[in-house]
N, C-alpha and C positions, 0 to 999 in steps of 0.2 A: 591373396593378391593375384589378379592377372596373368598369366604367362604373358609370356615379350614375342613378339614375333620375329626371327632371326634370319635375312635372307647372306647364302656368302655372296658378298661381292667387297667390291672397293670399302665399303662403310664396316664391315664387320669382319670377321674371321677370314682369311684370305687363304690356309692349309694349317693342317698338326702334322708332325713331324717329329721323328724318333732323334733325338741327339747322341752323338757316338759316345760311348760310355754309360748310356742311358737318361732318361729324361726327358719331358715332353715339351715340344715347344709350339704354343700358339698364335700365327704371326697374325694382328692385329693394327687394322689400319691407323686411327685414330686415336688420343686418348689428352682431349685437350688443359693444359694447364697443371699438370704434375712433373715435378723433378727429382733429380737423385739423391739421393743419402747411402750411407753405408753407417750404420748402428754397431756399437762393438759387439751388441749380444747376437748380431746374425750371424747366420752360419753361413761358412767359406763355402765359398761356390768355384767350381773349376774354369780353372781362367779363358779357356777357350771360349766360355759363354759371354763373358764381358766386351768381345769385339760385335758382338750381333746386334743389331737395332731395331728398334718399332716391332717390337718380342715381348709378348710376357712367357717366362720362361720358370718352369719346375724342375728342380734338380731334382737326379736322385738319392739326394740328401735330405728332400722337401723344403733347399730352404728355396725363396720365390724370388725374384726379380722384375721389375717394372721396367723399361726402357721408357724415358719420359720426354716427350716431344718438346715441350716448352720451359722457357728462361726460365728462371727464380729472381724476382729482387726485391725479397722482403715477407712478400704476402703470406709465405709458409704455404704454399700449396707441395711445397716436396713432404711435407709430413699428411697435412688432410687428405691430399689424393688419393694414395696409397693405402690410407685404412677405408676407403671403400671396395679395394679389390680386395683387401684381406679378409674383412666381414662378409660377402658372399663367398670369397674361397674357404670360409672357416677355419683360418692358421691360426695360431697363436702371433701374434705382434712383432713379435722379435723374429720372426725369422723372416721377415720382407724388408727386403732393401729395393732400392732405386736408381738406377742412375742415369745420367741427363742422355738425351741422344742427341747427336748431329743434325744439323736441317736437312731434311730428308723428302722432298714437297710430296715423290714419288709414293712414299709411306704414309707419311701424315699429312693429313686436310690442313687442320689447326693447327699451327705451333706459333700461337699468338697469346701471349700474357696480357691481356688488358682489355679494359671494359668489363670489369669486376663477370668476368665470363665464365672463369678457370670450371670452378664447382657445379655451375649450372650446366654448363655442353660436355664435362666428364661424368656425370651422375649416373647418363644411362651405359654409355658405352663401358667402363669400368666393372660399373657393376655385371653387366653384361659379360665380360670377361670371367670376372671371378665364378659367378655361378654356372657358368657353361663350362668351366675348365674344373671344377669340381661336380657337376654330374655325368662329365666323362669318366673320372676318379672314380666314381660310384658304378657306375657301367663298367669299368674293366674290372672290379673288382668282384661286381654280379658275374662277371663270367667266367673268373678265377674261382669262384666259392661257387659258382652252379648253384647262386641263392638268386630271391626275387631280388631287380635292384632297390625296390620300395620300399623293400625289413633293410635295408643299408644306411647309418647313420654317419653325419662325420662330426669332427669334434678336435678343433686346435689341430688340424694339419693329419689325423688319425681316423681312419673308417672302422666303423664295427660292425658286425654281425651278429645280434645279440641270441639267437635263436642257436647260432653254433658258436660262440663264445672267441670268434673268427676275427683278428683284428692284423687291421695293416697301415703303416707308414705311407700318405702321398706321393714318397721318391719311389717305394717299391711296387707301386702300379702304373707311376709314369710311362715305362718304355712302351707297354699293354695299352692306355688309355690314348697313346701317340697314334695307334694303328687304329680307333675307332673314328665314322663318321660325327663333323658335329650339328648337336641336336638341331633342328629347326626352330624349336624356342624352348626355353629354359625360365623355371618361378625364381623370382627373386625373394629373398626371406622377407618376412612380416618384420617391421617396425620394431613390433613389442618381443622380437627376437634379437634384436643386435645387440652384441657383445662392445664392440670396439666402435663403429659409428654412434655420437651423442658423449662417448666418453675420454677425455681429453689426454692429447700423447703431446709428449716436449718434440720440441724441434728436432728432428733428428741430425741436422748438420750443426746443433749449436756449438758443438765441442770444436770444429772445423771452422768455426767463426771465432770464438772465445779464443783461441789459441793459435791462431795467425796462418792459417793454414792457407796455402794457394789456391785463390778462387778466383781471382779475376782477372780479366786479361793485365793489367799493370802487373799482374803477379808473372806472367806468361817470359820466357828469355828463350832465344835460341842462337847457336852459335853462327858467326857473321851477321847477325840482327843490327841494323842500322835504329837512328832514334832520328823521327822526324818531327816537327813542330811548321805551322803555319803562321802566316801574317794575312790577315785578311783585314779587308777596308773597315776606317775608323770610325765610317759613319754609313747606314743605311742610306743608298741613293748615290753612292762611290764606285768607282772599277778601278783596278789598276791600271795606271799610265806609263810608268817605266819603274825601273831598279835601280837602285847602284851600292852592288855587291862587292865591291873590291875586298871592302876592307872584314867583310863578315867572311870571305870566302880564305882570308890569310889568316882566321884564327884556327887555334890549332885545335884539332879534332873533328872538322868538317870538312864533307865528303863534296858537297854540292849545294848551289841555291840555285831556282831554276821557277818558272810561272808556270803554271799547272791548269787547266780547262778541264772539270771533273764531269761535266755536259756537255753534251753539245748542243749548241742553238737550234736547231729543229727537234729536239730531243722531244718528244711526246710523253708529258708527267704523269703520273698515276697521283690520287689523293694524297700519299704518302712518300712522294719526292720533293718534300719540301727543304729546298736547299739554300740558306740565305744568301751564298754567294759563290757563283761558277766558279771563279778565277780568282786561285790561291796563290801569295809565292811560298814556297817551299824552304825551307833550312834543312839537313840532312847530317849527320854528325854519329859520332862514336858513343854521346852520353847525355842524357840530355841537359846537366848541367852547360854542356860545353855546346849544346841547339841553341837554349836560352840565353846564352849570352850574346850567341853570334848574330840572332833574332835583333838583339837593340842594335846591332851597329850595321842592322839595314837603312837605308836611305830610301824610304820609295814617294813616289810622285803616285796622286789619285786621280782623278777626273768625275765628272759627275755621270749618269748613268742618261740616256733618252727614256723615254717611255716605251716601254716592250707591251706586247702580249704573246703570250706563253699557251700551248694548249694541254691542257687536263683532267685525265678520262676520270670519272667517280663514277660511285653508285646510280646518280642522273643521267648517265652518258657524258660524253664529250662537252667540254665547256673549254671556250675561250676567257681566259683570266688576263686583267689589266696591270701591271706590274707599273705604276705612274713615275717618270722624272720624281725631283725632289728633296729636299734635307727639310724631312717631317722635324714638329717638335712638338712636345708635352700640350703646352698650351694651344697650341693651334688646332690638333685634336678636339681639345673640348670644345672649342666655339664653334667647329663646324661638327661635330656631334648637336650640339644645341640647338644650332640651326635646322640641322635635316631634324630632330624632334617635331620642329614646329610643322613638319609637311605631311602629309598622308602617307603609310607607309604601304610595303606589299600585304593584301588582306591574309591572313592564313586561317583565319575560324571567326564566324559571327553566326551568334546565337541570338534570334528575338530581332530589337529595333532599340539596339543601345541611342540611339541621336534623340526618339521621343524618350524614352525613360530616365533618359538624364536632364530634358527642361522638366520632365514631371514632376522630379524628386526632392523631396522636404529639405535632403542633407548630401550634398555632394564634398568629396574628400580626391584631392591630385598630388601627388608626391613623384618626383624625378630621382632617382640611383645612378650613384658612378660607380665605375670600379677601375682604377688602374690594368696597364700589364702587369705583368708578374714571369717572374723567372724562374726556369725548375730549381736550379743551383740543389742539385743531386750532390750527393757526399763524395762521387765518385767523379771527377771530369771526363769528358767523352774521350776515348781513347781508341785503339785495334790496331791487331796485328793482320799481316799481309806478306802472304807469298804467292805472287804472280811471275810465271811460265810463259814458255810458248804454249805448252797444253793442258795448263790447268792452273787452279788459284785456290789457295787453300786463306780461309780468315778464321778470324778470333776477336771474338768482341762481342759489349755489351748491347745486346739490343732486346728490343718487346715484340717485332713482327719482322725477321728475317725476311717471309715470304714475301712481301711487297717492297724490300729495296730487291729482288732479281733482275727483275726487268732493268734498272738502271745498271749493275751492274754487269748484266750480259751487252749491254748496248754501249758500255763504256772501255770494256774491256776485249769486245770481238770476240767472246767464247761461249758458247752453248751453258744453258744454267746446267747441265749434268755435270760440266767439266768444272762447276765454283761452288765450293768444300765450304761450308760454314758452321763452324763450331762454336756452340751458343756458350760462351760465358756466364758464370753469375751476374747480375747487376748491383751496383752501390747505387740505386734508386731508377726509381723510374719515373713515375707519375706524370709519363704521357710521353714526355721527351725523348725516350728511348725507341719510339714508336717508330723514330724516322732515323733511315741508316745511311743518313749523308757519312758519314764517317767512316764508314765501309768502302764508300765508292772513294771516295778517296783516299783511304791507304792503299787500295789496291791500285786505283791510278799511279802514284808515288811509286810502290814496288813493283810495276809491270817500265815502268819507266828507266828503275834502277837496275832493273833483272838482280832483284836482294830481295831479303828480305826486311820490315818492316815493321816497328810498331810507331804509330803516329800518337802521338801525347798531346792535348789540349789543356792550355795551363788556367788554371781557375778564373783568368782575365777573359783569355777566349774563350772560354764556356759561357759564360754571362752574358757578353757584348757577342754572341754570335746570331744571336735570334732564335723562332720555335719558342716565343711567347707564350703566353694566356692573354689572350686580343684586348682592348681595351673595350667595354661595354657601357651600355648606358639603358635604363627604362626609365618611362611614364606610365605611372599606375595610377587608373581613375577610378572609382567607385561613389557609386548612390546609391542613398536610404531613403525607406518611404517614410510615413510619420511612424508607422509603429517598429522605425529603427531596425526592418529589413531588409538584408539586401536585394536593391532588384537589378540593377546594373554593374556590370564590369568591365575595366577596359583596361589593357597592359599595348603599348607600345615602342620597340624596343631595337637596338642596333646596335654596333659596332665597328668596329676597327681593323682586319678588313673581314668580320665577320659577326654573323649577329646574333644573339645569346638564344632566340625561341626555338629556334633548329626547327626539333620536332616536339617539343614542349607546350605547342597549344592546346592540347586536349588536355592536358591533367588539370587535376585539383587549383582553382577552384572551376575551371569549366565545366560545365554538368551539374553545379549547384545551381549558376543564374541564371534567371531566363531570359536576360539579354546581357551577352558578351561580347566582345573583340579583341583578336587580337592581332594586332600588327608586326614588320617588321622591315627593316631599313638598315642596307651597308656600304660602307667607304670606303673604296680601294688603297693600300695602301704598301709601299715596298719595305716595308718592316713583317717579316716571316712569323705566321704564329702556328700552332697546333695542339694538338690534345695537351688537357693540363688536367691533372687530378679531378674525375666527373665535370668533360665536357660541358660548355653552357650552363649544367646546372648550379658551378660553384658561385656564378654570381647570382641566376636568377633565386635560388634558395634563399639566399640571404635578401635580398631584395624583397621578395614575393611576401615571406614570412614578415619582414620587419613593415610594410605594408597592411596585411591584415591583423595584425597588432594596433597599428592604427586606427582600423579602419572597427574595429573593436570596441575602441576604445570611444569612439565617436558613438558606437548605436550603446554606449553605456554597459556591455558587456563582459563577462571571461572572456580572458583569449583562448583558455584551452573550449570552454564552453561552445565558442562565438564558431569556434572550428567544428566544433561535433557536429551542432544545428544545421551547417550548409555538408555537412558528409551525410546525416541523414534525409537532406534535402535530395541530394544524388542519390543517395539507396534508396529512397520509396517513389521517388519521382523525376527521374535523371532526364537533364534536357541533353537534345542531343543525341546521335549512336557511337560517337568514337570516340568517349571517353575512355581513358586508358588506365584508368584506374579501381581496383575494388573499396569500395566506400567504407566499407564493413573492416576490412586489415586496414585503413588508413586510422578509421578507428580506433580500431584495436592498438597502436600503439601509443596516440592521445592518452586514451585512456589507463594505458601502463604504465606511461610516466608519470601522471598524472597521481597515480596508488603511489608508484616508488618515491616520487618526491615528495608527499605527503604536499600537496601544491598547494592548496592555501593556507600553510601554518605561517604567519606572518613573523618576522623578526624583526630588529628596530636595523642594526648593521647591514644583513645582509636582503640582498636584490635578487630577484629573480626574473626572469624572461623565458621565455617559451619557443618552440619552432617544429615544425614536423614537413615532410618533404618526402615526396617517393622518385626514384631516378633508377634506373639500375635495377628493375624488377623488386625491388626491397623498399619497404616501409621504416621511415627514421622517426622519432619522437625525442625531443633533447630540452632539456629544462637546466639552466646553466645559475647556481647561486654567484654573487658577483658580491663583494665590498667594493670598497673606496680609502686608498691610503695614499694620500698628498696626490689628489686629484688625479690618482692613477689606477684605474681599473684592475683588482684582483682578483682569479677567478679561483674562489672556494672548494665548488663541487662544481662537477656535471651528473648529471642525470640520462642515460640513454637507451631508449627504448624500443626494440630491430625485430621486425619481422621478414627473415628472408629464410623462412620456409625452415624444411630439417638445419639444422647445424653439425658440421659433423665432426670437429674439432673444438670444443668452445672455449678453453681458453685461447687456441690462436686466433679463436673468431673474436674473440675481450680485447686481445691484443690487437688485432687490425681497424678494431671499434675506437680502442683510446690513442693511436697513433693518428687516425683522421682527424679526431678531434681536438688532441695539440696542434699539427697541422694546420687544421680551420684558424685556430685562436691566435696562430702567429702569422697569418696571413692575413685575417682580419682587422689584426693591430696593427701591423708593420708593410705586408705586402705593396712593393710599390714599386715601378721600373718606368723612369723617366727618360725622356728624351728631349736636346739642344741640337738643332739643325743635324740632325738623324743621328746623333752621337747617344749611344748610352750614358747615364749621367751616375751609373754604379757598376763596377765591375768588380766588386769583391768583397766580402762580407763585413767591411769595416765600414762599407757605406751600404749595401742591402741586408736591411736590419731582420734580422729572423727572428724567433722565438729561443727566450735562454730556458735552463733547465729551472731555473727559480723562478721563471714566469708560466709554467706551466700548472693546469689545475692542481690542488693538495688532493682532491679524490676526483676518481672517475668508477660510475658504477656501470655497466652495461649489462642490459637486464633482454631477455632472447623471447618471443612469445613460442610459446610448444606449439610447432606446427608438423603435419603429414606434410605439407605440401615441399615441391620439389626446392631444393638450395637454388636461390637467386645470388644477385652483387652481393656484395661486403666490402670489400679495399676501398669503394670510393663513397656508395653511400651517408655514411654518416659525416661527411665533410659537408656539403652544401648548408644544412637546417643550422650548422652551429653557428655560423656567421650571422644569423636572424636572430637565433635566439641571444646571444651573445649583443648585439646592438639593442635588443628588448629591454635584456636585464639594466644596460647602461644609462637608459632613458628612466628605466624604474631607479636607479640609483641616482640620476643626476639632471634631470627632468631636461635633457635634453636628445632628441633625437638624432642619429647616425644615418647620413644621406649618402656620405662618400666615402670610399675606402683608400685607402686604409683609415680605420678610428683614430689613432695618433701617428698622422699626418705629419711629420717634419718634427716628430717630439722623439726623445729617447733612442736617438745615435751610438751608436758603440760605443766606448773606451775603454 
């Protein structure tokens, strides 16, 4: 394999350094997407070391330590990351623990959880770590034994010297291997070498989960800590007009009710200050039984909002956004979704002269997709604690990117970001929602107000009804055949609410198979807040796109899995276009393996089958779903699923992040739905936003890996999007009717 080229600076190794009592410590800049555990079989490490950050740290006891920049809420990257350092350092398993570190921006680049990133932007620099901090090992030990370091082998945490039968412990060359320079580049081991990557470790904080251990900020108390709760406007397109507190500020255990501006009106947004609503009123209390109650015997007066625009810097630069008047509703939505369908949209990719090839064509097929919003309703409700100073602000709470609420709260709070402490909690979900840390800025507004401290509580109502959506989307997907039932046209045009599903989705699959395409795209402003939702864009267009060339399939008389291969080998041997984004050949290759796994054309009389395949997230999905029918209610038997996202290096928690998307998809597919009456949420708690029950979830899930070299791509979100298609396929094979809107049972099967 290659050596690595290793320059020091900000990105890599930044000093080694002798630790008192002995020990080497490597301070390293980056290490995106792993967290902490402490395993009972590790060995105790001296506590001095546990205050140190963005460190990977060698006792000299050998057992090893990770400092790990980024959250946890679920994925298990506190166990997969970790066996990467361990497999170039060559320890034994048990002796590497982890633990989380502080937002530290100054140390770490990344300490961002999402967009299935974690394993892909840790692969190098990890491994990097481990193998540089073990041929220092080997180098101080070449020049303790006055042997070549070359005859120096290591082995679970142990150097030898086989020539003089010379063997030493990692802790007892540490102080030695602290004083040497580090290499300029360092071999990472061969593949068909590892020990511990490819072979699968349990969760190491499972026992800290199973057994109630304090992980999350609701778990968090400190003494003088007040309990705050919010009231925010009842309907999108509302502000507060007045109070009247009398009677909530005479119950007993509150401290204060007061109106809060957690922005300010010139405030300049970043992509990820999405805040539904400025201007909070506050409840403040001893308990939060005794917030909540004070909370109902507010009185407040609303008013309706003007039309704002707001400015916010992105990736594009600086953009002015329309924040429109209004009490939006459900229905109104979709007729003026409808409408703008019928217009031209902005062009983002056209291949050929899709206008002549569609009067050409023997066999034209048009189908239009809805998709509701959709709510995260995380197990966990948004919460954080807050202690704000004259000269500094320490927090606590759940979030997925720290780094980009700073800016808001250094500009809310008047303090330099060195001077604001943020200590990354565990998360009780994330999938997307946690991305934005409106919740942050406003505890710490509340406790810089109170000079107390802070934990702010959002009760499962406000969670729901607060905004941070999955936007409401809409496509029209056209396709023509010639007579001999080829495609030669394609055309997807496509929008949303206030944002629209193509993003950067026009070059994949099928673009690059035809030789005349389009694709469009079209959005609606709207004062209902949305943001990242479990794989971005693609969790509608997936199911959409897929359940479409099912269709469209079906129409040239073909397989679907077949009808797919033909246009991927169309793109492998004669790709239109240069900026397809896709490999043809791995898109393939997972058709193909679900295809073997599910043994796909054994016909049965009960059970339905449907198809889907989708690439998002650097990863290749393939998902083939068996479906019955019991009192006209979709069952779903089996899944089938088929991943190519490169090495795996965990795989059962790779199985486990595969069949959690995929109940996910199925309950979102069936149920997912967040309606609005003149901007009013129309569910605000699980008795009216139907989820997925444990008995409605697949009876098997197989998830099947293709053996790849190639580097770890996504996992957390990929396999959600394809199962929504495939799943609307099987339905149509079961019940000969097609699935246009989502949710599939739409107004059926209500809680009780």
């Amino acid at each position: 394999m290659q050596p690595i080229e290793k320059t020091i600076n900000r990105r890599s190794f930044l000093k080694v350094s002798a630790l008192a009592g002995g020990g080497m410590m490597l301070s390293f800049s980056w290490l995106a997407g792993c967290n902490p555990s402490t395993p009972e079989e590790v060995a105790t490490l001296p506590k001095e070391w546990f205050e140190l950050n963005s460190y990977i740290k060698i006792a000299d006891n050998g057992a090893i330590t990770l400092m790990a920049p980024n959250p946890e809420f679920g994925s298990n990257v506190k166990t997969s990351l970790p066996m990467m350092l361990a497999e170039e350092l060559d320890v034994d398993w048990k002796n590497v623990t982890v633990e989380q570190a502080d937002f530290f921006p100054e140390r770490f680049e990344r300490q961002f959880t999402g967009g299935s990133q974690a394993m892909r932007a840790a692969w190098k620099p990890l491994r990097t770590a481990g193998a540089t901090a073990r041929h220092m090992l080997i180098e101080a030990a070449a020049q303790t034994w006055q042997v070549p370091a070359g005859e120096i082998t290591t082995e679970n945490g142990i150097l030898h010297h086989k020539g003089s039968s010379k063997k030493a412990s990692y802790g007892e060359m540490t102080s030695k291997a602290a004083g040497l320079e580090v290499p300029k580049e360092v071999p990472f081991k061969n593949s068909k070498d590892y020990k511990i990557i490819g072979n699968s470790k349990r969760n190491v904080e499972g026992l800290n989960i199973v057994t109630g251990k304090p992980l999350f900020t609701m778990d968090y108390k400190k003494e003088g800590m007040l309990i705050a709760m919010m009231v925010h406007p009842p309907a999108f397109g509302l502000k507060v007009k007045s109070v009247d507190d009398k009677a909530a500020k005479a119950m007993p255990g509150i401290k204060d009710v007061f109106i809060i501006k957690t922005l300010a009106d010139d405030y300049e947004r970043n992509g990820f200050d999405t805040t539904s609503f400025t201007e909070l009123v506050v409840v403040v209390g001893n308990t939060t039984w005794e917030v909540m109650n004070a909370k109902k015997a507010l009185k407040v007066e609303w008013e309706k909002i003007a039309d704002t625009t707001i400015a916010v810097a992105g990736r594009g630069g600086k953009q002015t956004v329309t924040i429109p008047a209004g009490l939006e509703s459900s229905e109104g939505h979709q007729a003026k979704m409808a409408e703008m369908a019928k217009k031209p949209g902005k062009e983002l990719r056209k291949d050929g002269n899709p206008e002549v090839a569609f009067k050409k064509a023997a066999k034209v097929i048009e189908r239009t997709y809805t998709a509701p919003f959709l709510a995260h309703n995380c197990m966990e409700p948004v919460n954080c604690y807050a202690h704000v100073t004259a000269d500094k602000a320490e927090l606590i709470g759940p979030i997925q990117a720290p780094e980009f609420i700073m800016q808001a709260l250094t500009a809310r709070l008047g303090l330099p970001k060195e001077k604001i402490h943020i200590k990354l909690a565990r998360m009780g979900g994330g999938f997307g929602q946690r991305a934005y840390g409106h919740h942050l800025v406003e505890a710490a507004a509340i406790s810089q107000k109170l000079n107390a401290p802070v934990k702010l509580m959002y009760t499962r109502e406000d969670d729901m009804t607060y905004g941070i959506y999955r936007p409401t989307y809409t496509a029209t997907y056209k396709a023509a055949l010639d007579e001999n039932n080829n495609l030669i046209a394609y055309q997807v045009k496509a929008g949303g609410i206030p944002e629209g599903p193509l993003g950067f989705s026009q070059n994949r699959f099928p673009a690059g198979a035809v030789d005349n395409y389009l694709a469009e795209e079209w959005v609606l402003n709207s004062n209902i807040t949305i943001g990242a939702f479990r794989a971005p864009r693609s969790n509608f267009l997936g199911g959409a796109e897929q359940s479409f060339l099912d269709e469209v399939a079906e129409l040239a008389g073909k397989d679907p899995i077949e009808f797919r291969l033909e246009l991927l080998e169309r793109a492998k041997k004669n790709p239109v276009g240069k900026d397809n984004d896709y490999d043809p050949d791995r898109y393939a290759g997972v058709l193909k393996l679900v295809r073997d796994k599910s043994n796909w054309k054994k016909d049965t009389k009960d059970v339905h089958r449907g198809v889907s395949a989708y690439f998002c997230h650097n990863t290749y999905v393939a998902e083939v779903i068996d479906l019955s029918m019991k009192e006209d209610k979709p069952i779903v038997e089996k899944v089938y699923a088929a991943v190519d996202c490169g090495i795996v290096v965990n795989p059962d928690a790779a199985a486990n992040m595969g069949e959690g998307a995929i109940i996910d998809g199925i309950g979102n597919a069936l149920y997912g739905e967040m309606t609005f009456k003149e901007g009013v949420p129309q569910k605000n708690n699980f008795h009216t936003y139907r989820m997925i029950r444990h008995s409605e979830a697949p009876k098997a899930i197989e998830v099947h890996f293709v053996k790849s070299e190639v580097e770890p791509t996504g996992l957390g979100e990929p396999l959600f999007p394809p199962i929504f298609g495939a799943l609307a396929n099987a339905i149509y094979k079961a019940t000969g009717k097609r699935e246009y809107t989502q949710p599939f049972l739409q107004g059926k099967g209500p809680l009780v």
